[in-house]
C-alpha positions in Angstrom: -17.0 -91.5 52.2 -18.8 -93.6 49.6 -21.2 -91.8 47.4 -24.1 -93.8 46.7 -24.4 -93.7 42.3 -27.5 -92.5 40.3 -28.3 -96.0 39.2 -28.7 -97.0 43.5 -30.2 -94.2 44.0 -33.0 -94.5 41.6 -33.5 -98.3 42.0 -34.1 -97.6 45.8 -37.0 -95.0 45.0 -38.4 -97.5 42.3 -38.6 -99.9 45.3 -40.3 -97.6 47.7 -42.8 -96.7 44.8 -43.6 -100.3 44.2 -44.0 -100.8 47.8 -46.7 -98.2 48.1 -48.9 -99.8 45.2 -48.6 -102.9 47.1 -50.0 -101.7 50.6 -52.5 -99.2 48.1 -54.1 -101.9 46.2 -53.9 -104.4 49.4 -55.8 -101.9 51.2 -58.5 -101.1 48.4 -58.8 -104.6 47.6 -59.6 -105.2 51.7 -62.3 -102.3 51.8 -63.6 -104.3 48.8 -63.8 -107.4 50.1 -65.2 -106.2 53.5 -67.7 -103.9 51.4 -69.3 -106.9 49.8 -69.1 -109.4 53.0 -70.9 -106.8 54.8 -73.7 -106.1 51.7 -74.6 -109.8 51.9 -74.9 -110.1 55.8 -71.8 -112.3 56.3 -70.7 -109.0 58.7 -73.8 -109.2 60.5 -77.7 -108.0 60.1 -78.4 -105.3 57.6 -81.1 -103.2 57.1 -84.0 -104.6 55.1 -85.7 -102.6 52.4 -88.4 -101.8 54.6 -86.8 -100.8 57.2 -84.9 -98.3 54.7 -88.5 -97.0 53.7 -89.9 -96.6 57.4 -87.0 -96.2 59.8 -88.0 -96.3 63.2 -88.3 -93.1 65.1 -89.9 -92.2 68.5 -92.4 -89.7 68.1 -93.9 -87.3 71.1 -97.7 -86.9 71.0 -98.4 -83.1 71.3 -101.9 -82.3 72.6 -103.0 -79.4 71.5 -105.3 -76.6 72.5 -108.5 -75.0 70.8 -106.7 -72.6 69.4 -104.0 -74.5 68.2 -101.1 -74.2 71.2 -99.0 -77.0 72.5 -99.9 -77.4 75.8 -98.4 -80.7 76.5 -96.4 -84.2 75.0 -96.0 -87.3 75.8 -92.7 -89.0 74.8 -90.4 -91.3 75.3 -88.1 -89.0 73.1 -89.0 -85.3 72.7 -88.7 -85.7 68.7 -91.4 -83.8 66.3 -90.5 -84.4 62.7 -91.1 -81.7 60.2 -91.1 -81.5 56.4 -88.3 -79.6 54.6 -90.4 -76.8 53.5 -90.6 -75.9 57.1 -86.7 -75.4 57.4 -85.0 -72.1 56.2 -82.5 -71.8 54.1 -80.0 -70.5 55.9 -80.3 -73.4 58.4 -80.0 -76.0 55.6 -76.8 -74.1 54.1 -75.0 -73.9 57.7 -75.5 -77.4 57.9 -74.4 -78.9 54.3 -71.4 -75.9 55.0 -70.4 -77.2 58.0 -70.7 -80.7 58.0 -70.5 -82.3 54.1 -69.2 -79.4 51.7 -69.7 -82.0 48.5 -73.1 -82.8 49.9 -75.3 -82.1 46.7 -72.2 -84.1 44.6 -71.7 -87.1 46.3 -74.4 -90.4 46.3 -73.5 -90.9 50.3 -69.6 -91.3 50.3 -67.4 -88.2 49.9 -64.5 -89.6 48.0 -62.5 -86.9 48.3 -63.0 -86.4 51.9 -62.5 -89.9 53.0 -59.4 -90.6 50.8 -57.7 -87.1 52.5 -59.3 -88.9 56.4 -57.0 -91.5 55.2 -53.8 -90.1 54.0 -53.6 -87.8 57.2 -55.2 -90.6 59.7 -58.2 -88.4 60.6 -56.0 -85.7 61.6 -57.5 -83.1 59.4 -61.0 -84.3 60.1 -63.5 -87.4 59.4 -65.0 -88.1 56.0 -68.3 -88.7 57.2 -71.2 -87.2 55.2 -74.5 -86.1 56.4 -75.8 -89.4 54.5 -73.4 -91.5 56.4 -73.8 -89.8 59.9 -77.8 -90.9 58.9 -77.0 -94.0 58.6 -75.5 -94.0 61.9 -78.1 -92.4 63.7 -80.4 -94.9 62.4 -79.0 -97.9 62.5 -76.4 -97.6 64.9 -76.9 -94.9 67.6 -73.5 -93.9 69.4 -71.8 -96.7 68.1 -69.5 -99.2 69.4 -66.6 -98.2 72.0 -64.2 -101.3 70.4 -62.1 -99.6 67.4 -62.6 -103.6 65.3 -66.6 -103.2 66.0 -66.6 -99.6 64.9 -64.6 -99.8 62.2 -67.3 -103.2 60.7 -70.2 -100.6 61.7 -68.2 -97.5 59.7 -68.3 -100.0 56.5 -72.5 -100.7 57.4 -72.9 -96.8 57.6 -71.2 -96.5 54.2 -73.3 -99.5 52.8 -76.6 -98.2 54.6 -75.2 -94.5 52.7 -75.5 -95.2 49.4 -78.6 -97.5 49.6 -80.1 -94.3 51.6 -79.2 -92.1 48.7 -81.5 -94.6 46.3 -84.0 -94.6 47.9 -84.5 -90.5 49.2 -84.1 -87.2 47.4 -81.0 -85.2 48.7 -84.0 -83.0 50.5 -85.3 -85.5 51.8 -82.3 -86.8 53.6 -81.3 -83.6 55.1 -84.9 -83.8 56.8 -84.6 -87.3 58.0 -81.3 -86.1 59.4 -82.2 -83.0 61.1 -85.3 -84.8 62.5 -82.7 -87.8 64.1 -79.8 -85.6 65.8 -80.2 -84.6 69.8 -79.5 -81.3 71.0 -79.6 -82.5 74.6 -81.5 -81.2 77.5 -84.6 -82.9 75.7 -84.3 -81.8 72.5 -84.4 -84.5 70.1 -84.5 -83.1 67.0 -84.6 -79.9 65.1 -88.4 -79.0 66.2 -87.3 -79.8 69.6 -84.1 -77.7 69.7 -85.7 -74.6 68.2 -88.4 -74.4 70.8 -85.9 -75.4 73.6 -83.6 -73.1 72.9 -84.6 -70.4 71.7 -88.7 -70.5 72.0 -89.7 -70.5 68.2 -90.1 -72.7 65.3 -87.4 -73.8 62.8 -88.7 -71.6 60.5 -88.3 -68.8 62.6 -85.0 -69.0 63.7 -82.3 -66.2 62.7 -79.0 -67.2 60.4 -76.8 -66.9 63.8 -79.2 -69.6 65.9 -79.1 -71.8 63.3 -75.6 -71.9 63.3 -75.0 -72.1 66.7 -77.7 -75.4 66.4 -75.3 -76.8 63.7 -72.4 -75.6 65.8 -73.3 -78.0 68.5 -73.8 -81.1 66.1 -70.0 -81.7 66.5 -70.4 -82.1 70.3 -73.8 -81.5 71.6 -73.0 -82.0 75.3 -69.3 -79.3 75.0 -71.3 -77.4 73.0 -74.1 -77.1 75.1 -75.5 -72.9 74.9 -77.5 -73.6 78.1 -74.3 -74.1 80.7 -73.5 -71.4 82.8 -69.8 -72.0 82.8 -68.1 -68.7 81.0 -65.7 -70.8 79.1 -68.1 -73.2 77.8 -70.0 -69.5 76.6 -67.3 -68.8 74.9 -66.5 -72.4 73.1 -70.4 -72.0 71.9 -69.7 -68.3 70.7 -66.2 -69.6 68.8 -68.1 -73.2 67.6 -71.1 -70.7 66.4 -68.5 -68.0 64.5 -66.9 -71.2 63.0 -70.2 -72.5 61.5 -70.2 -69.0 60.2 -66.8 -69.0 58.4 -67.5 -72.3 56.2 -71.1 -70.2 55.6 -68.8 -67.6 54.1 -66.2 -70.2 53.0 -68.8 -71.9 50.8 -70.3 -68.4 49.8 -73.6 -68.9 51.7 -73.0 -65.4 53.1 -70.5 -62.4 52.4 -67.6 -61.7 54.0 -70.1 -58.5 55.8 -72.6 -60.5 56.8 -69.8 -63.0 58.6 -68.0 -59.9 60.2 -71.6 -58.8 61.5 -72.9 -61.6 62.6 -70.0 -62.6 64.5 -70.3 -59.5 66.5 -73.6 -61.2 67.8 -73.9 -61.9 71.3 -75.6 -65.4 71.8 -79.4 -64.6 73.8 -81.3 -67.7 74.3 -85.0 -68.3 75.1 -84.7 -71.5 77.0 -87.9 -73.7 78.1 
């Protein structure tokens, strides 16, 4: 049997390297070129400045009583924004925690996170940021179904990102963002989710209801706390406890508190 020689062997791996620059740097010079087709609208519409500064959001009418009850809405979406000072802490940390670790480091794109999407083809998780899934929410609701559509749209939502990061604080991002995402059953928005579920205001909410509200970010309808179904309980009670391990992952809480809370049977309030 022939043995193949050190000089063969190493020429054949010097190939291979060379190889994998070429399809690299064709790849990030493609992302570059579609990343500057789609800043100056050859991609499609983008949007304007103005609609940057003033997205537009439906927002219910709450009539209020004398003494300062809400006694009814009308909507078209059940959406009531409120400012960040009215979200607790804990609520904001389950949220960066969960969703965009690199959140306060980033300026809309997660580098880190999308070139790891890539290398394991979104195996190990996406790479979008809370910024990005804005951007989305905004600008592109669900999203388009055909894989060529969503993946022009993914580059937008990057685009849309970094201009979002320009023109809002880090704070007020995160608000914008928890004001946008549905909860389901009618609960369009942060406001609307904590008074839904669980019969209180955002600022009221305990650390293990906020995390089972970021919990069902991932999948709002699977991870729905108001089905009756014991397995779908017990998806919401896992999807919860996992919100609560990147808490302790990303030393929000201690590794007490997570043991303790986890314990905590899930008791809603639902209206």
């Amino acid at each position: 049997m022939k043995k193949s020689t050190p000089e063969k062997v190493t020429k054949s791996n010097s190939d291979y390297i060379k190889l994998f620059w070429k399809i690299f740097l064709g790849g990030v010079l493609a992302v570059a070129l579609l990343f500057f087709l789609a800043s100056v609208g050859a991609l499609g519409k983008m949007p304007s400045f103005e609609e940057l500064e003033n997205p537009d959001s439906n927002i219910a009418t709450e009539i209020i009583s004398a003494d300062g009850k809400v006694i009814g809405k009308f909507y078209k979406q059940n959406r009531v924004p409120i400012k960040f000072n009215d979200l607790p802490d804990h609520l904001v940390n389950a949220l960066i925690a969960t969703e965009d670790e690199r959140y306060y480091e980033h300026s809309g794109i997660d580098s880190k996170g999308t070139v790891r999407a890539f290398a394991k083809l979104g195996t190990d998780g996406g790479a979008s940021t809370i910024t990005q899934q804005l951007a989305k929410l905004l600008f592109n609701g669900e999203g388009s179904k055909n894989k060529i559509e969503r993946g022009l749209q993914k580059i937008k939502e990057w685009i849309i990102a970094v201009r979002l990061e320009r023109q809002y604080t880090k704070k007020e991002i995160i608000t914008l963002y928890l004001n946008q995402v549905d909860f389901v059953n009618g609960a369009v928005g942060i406001s609307s989710a904590a008074r839904i579920y669980f019969n209180k205001t955002p600022k009221e909410l305990s650390l293990q209801e906020s995390a089972l509200l970021v919990g069902m970010l991932k999948n709002p309808s699977l991870y729905n706390p108001n089905r009756k179904e014991q397995s779908r309980k017990l998806s919401v009670f896992y999807r919860r406890n996992t919100v609560l391990g990147q808490m302790k992952k990303n030393n929000f809480i201690t590794e007490a508190e997570e043991t303790k809370y986890a314990k905590d049977s899930i008791v809603l309030d639902f209206k």
